[in-house]
C-alpha positions as CSV (number, residue, x, y, z in Angstrom):
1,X,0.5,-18.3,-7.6
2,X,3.4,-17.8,-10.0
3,X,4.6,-14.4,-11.8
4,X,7.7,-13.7,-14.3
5,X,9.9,-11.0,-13.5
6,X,11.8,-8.6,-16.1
7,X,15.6,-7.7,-15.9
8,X,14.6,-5.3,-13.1
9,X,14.6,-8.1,-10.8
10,X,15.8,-10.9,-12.8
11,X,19.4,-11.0,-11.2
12,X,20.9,-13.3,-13.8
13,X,18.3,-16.3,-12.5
14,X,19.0,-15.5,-8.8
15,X,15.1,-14.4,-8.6
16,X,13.6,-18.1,-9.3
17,X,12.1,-19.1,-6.7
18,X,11.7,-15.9,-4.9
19,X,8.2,-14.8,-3.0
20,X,6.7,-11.8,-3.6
21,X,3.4,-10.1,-1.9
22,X,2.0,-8.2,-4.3
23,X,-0.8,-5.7,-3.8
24,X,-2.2,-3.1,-6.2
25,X,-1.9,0.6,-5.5
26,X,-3.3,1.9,-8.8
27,X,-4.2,1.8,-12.4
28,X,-2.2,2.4,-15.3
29,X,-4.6,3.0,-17.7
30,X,-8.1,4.5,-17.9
31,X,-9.6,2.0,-16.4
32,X,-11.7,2.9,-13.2
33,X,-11.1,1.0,-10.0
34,X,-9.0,-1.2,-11.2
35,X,-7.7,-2.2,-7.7
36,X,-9.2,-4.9,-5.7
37,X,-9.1,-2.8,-2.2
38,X,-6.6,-4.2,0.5
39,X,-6.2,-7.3,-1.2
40,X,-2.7,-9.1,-2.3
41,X,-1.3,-12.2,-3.3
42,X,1.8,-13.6,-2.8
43,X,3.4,-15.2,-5.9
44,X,6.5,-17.7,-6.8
45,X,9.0,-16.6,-9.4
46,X,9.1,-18.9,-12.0
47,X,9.5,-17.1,-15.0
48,X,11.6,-14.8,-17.3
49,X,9.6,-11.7,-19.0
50,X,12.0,-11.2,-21.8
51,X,12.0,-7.8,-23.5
52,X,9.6,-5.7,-24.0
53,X,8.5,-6.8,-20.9
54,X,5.1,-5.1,-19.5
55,X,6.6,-4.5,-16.3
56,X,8.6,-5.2,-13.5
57,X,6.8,-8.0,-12.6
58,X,3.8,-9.6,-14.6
59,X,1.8,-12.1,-12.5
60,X,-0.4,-14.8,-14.2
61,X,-4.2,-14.2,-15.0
62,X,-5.3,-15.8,-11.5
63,X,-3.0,-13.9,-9.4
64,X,-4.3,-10.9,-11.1
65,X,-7.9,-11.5,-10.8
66,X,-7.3,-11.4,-7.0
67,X,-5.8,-8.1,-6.9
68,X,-6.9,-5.6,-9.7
69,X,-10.1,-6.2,-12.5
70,X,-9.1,-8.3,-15.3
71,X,-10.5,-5.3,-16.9
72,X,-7.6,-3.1,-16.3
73,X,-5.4,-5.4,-18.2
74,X,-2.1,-3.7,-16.5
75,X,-2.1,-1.8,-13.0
76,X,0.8,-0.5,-10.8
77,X,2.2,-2.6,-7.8
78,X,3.7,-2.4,-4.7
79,X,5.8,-5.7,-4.2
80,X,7.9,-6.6,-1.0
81,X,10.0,-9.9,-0.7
């Protein structure tokens, strides 16, 4: 799976390429459940999320859809490399 990351992580271009695991720990919105319980995903960096980015890290639609309800639209991460 492949995922952008903001300036936060962006390290002048160091962070392409970079694996991530990525699991969901909450919602960020009113959405309930939002998390997909104990699942993650690891995703490839391969993309710049230039300001206002929604995040520190914003993981395509597919990668989403395994961890969190496409219905929360934006949730909160826990992310080790």
């Amino acid at each position: 799976m492949i995922a952008g990351v903001s300036d936060e992580l962006r390290g002048n271009g160091a962070a392409c390429g970079r694996r991530y695991r990525v699991q969901c720990i909450g919602g960020a919105n009113e959405v309930p459940h939002p998390c997909r319980s104990g699942a993650s995903v690891e995703v490839t960096i391969v993309d710049y999320c230039r300001p206002p980015c929604n995040g520190v890290l914003n993981v395509y639609r597919d990668a989403f859809a395994q961890i969190a309800d496409l219905d929360a639209g934006k949730v909160r991460v826990e992310y080790n490399q």
